[in-house]
C-alpha positions as CSV (number, residue, x, y, z in Angstrom):
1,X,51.6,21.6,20.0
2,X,54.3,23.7,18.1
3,X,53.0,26.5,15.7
4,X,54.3,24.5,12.6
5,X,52.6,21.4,13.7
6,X,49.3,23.4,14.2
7,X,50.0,25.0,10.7
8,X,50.3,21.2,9.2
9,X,47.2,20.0,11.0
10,X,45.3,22.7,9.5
11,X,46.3,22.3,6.3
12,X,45.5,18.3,6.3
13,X,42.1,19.4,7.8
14,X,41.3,21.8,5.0
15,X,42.4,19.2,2.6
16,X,39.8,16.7,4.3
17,X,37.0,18.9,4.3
18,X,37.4,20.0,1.1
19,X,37.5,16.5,-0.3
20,X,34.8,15.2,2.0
21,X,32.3,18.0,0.8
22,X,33.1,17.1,-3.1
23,X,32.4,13.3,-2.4
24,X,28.7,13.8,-0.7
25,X,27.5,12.2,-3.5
26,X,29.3,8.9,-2.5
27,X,28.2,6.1,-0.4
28,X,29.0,6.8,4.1
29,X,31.4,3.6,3.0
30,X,32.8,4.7,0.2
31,X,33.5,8.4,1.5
32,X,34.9,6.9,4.7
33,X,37.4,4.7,3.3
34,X,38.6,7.4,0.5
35,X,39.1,10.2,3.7
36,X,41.1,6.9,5.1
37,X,43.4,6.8,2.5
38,X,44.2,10.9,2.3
39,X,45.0,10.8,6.5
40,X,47.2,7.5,5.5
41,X,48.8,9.7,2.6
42,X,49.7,12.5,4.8
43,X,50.5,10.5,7.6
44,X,53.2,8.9,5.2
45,X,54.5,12.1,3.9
46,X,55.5,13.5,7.5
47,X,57.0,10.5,8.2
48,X,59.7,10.6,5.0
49,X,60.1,14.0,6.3
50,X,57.7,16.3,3.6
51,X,55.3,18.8,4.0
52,X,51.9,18.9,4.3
53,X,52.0,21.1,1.3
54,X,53.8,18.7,-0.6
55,X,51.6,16.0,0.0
56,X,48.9,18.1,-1.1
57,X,50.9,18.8,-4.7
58,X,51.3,14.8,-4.9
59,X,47.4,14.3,-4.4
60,X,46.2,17.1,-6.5
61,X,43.8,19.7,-5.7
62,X,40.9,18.4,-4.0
63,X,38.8,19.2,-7.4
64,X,41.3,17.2,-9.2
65,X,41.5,14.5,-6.4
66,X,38.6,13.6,-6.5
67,X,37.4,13.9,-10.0
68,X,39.8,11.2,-10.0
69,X,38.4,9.1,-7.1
70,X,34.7,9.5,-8.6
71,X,36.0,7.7,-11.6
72,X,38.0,4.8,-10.6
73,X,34.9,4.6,-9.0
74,X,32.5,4.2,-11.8
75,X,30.8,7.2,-10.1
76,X,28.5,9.0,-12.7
77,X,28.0,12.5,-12.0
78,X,24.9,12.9,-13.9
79,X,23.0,9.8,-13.1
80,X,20.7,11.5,-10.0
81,X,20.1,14.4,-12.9
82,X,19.4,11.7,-15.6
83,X,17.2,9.6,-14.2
84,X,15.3,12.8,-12.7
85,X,14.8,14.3,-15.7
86,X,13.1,10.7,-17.4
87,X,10.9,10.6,-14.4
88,X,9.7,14.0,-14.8
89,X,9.2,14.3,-18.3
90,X,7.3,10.9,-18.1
91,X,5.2,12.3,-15.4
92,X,4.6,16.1,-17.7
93,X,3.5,13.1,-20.6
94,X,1.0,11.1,-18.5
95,X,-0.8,13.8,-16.9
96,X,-1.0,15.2,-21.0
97,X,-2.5,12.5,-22.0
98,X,-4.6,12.4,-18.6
99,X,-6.0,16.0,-19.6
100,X,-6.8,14.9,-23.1
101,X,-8.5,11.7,-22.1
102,X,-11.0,13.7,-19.5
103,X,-11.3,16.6,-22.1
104,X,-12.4,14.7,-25.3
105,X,-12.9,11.4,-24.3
106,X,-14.9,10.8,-20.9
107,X,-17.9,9.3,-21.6
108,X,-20.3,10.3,-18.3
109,X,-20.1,12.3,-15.0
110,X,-18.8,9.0,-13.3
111,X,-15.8,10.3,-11.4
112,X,-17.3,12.4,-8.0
113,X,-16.9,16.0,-8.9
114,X,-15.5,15.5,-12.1
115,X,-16.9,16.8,-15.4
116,X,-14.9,17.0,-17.5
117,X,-16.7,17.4,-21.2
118,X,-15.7,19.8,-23.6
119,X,-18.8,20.1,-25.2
120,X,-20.2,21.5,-21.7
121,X,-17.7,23.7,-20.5
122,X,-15.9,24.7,-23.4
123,X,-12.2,25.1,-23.8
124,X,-11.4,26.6,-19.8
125,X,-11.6,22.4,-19.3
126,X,-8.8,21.6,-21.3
127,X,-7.0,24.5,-19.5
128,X,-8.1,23.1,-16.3
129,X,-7.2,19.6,-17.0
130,X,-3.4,20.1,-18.2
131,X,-2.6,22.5,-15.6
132,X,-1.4,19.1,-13.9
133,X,1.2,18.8,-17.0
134,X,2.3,22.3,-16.7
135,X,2.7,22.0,-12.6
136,X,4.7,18.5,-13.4
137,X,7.1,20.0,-15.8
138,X,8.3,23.2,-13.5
139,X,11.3,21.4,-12.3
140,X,12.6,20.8,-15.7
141,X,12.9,24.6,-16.3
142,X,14.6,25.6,-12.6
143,X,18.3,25.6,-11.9
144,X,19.9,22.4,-10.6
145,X,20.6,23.9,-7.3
146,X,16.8,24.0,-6.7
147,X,15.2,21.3,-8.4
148,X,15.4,19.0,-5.3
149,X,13.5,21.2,-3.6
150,X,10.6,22.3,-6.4
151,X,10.3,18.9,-7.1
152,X,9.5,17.7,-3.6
153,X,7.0,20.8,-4.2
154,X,5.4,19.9,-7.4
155,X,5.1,16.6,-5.8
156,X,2.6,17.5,-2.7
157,X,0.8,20.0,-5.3
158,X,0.3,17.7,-7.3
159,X,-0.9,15.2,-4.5
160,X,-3.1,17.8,-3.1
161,X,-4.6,18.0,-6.9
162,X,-5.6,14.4,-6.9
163,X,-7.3,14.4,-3.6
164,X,-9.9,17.1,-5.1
165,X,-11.6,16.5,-8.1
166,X,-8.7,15.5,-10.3
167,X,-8.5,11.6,-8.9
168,X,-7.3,10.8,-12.3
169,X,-4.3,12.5,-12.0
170,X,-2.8,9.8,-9.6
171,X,-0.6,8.3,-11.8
172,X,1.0,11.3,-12.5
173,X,2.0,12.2,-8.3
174,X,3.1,8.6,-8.3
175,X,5.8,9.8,-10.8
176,X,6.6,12.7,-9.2
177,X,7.4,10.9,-5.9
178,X,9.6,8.6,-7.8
179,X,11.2,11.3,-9.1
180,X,12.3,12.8,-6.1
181,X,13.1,9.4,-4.0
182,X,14.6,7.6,-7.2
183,X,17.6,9.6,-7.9
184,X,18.4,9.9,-4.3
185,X,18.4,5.8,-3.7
186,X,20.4,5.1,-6.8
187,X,23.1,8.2,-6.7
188,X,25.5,6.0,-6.3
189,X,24.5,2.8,-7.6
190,X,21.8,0.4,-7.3
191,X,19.8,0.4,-4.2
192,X,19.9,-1.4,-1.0
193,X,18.5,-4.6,-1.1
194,X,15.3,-3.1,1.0
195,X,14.4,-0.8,-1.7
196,X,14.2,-3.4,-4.1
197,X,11.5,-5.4,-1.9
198,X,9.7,-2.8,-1.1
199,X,9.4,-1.9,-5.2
200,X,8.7,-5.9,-5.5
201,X,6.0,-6.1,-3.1
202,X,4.0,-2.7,-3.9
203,X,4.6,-4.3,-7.6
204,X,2.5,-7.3,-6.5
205,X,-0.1,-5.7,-4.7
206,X,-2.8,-5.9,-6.8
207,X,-2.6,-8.9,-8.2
208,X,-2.4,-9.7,-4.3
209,X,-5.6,-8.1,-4.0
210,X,-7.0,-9.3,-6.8
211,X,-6.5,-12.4,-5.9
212,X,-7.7,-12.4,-2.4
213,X,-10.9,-11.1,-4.1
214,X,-11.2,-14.3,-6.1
215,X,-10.7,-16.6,-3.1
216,X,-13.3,-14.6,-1.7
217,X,-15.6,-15.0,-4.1
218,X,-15.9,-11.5,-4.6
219,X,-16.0,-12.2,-8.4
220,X,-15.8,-14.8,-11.0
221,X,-12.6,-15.2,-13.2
222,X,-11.0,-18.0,-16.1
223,X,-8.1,-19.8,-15.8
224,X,-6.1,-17.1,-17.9
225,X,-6.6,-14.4,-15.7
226,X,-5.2,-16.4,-12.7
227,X,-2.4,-17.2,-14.7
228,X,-2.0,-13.7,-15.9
229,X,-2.0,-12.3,-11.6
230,X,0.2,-15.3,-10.9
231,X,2.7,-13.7,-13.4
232,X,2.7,-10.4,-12.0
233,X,3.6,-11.8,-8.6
234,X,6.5,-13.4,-10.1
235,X,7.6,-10.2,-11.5
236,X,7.1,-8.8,-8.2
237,X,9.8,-11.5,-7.3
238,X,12.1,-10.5,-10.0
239,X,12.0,-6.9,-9.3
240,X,12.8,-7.7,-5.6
241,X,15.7,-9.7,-6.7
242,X,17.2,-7.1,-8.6
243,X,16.5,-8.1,-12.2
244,X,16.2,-4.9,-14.8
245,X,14.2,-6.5,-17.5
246,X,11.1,-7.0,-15.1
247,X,11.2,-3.4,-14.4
248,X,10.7,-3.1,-18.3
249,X,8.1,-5.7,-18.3
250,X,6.3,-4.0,-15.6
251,X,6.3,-0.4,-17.3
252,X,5.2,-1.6,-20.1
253,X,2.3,-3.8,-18.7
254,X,1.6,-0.3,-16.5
255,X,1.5,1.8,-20.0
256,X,-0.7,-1.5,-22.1
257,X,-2.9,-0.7,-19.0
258,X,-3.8,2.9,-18.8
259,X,-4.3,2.6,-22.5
260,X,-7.2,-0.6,-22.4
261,X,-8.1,2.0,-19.3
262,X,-9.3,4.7,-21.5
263,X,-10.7,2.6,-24.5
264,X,-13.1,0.8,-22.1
265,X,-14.0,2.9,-19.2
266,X,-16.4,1.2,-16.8
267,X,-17.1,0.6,-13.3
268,X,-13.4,-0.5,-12.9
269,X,-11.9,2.1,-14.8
270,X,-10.3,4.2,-11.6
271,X,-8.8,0.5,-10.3
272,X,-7.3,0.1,-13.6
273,X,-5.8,3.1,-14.5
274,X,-4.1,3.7,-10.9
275,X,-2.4,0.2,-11.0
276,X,-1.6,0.7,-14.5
277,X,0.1,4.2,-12.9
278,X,1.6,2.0,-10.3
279,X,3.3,-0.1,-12.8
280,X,4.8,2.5,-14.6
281,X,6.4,4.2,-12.3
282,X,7.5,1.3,-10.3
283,X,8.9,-0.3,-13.4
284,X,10.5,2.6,-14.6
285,X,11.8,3.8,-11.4
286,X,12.9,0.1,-11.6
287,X,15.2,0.0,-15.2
288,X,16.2,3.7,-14.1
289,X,18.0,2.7,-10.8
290,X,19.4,-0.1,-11.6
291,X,20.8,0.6,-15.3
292,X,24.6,1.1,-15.3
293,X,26.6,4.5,-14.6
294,X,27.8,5.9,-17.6
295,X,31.8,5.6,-17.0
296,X,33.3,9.4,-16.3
297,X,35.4,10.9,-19.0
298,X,37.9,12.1,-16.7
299,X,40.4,10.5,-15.2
């Protein structure tokens, strides 16, 4: 191998590094096929005789290149950031409203370990119980470069927090989990067909369970709830198959939950309120990876 020739293979390499770092983002496939067509475009230029260099000038820099690529695309830079950022806020709102609820409005000592009145421990329990809001909002406030990382973070904290006394707080890790995993799976796009199965069937779960329970004779029910279980496995079905309404559906039926949770606490309150978490974040999670890129503004 001449000098020269050495000299043009590195400079097709660089090129090809360079523009295979900036499109991480993109599918294995879609990265793949794009490197494809840059070897094919340099490949073409030293046969009519020009220079690695001037190939280079024809493609653009590799910031310009593929700025260009990730918007014939439909590639949305800020979709992972987007759809973090709902997830998290909605998680900082829930566990709010968690603190308030246990703070003001808990009617006994019924949770294990949990007492949670104001009128017996003063204001140091409404600290206590929206520290969970203030640990699920830290990765709003870091720099983009590490909120991956503090996320994944705030979410075992916040995991580690529900497995003490603060059971209630379950809804809110089941947030934070989604979003860290979310924005990952849909980066691109929608997510594979697995994903969407897996969302379906922990969306029919309960109604799964619930269900099994009445076969069993575990306890007594109407025709109306039967009906109402039988249509939250079909929106298990329609979250599997892709559809984004049902996500909507879902999250709202998650939200009507937690809410009928708190106005009528009981024996089943805990069973409630985490499904009603569930559904939130599953629906959510749901609309948020599978609603369309916003189209890039350059070209």
């Amino acid at each position: 191998m001449t000098e020269r020739t050495m000299m043009n293979a590195n400079t097709e390499g660089a090129y090809l590094r360079d523009v295979g770092r900036r499109l991480r983002a993109l599918t294995p496939e879609q990265r793949g096929a794009v490197l494809d067509d840059v070897r094919a475009h340099f490949a073409d230029a030293a046969d009519a005789g020009r220079s690695p260099e001037q190939a280079v000038e024809s493609l653009g820099d590799p910031a310009t290149f593929t700025a260009r690529v990730r918007a014939e695309l439909g590639h949305d830079d800020g979709r992972a950031d987007r759809i973090r950022r709902v997830l998290q806020w909605t998680a900082v709102g829930t566990a709010a409203f968690t603190g308030m609820f246990v703070s003001f409005l808990w009617p006994d000592d019924s949770l294990p370990g949990l007492d949670a009145r104001y009128d017996e421990h003063g204001f140091g329990i409404v600290l206590w119980n929206l520290l969970p809001a203030v640990v699920a909002a830290v990765p709003v406030a870091v720099p983009a470069r590490a909120r991956t990382v503090v996320t994944a973070v705030v979410a075992l904290v916040l995991t580690v927090l529900t497995g003490t006394a603060q059971t209630v707080f379950v809804p809110t890790a089941m947030l934070a989990w989604a979003a860290l995993v979310v924005p990952v799976l849909a980066r691109t796009g929608r997510p594979a067909v697995g994903w969407r199965v897996v969302g379906g069937a922990l969306a029919g779960l309960p109604a799964l369970l619930t269900l099994g329970g009445v076969v069993a004779g575990s306890f007594d029910t109407d025709v109306w709830t039967v009906l109402a279980l039988v249509a939250m496995l079909a929106l298990g079905v329609l979250i599997a198959l892709g559809k984004v309404w049902a996500g909507a559906v879902l999250a709202a039926l998650g939200v009507v939950a937690m809410v009928w949770a708190t106005l009528s606490p009981g024996l089943l309150f805990l069973g409630v309120w985490w499904g009603g978490g569930l559904f939130l974040a599953l629906g959510l999670s749901h609309v948020l990876a599978h609603s369309a890129a916003r189209p890039s503004a350059r070209g």
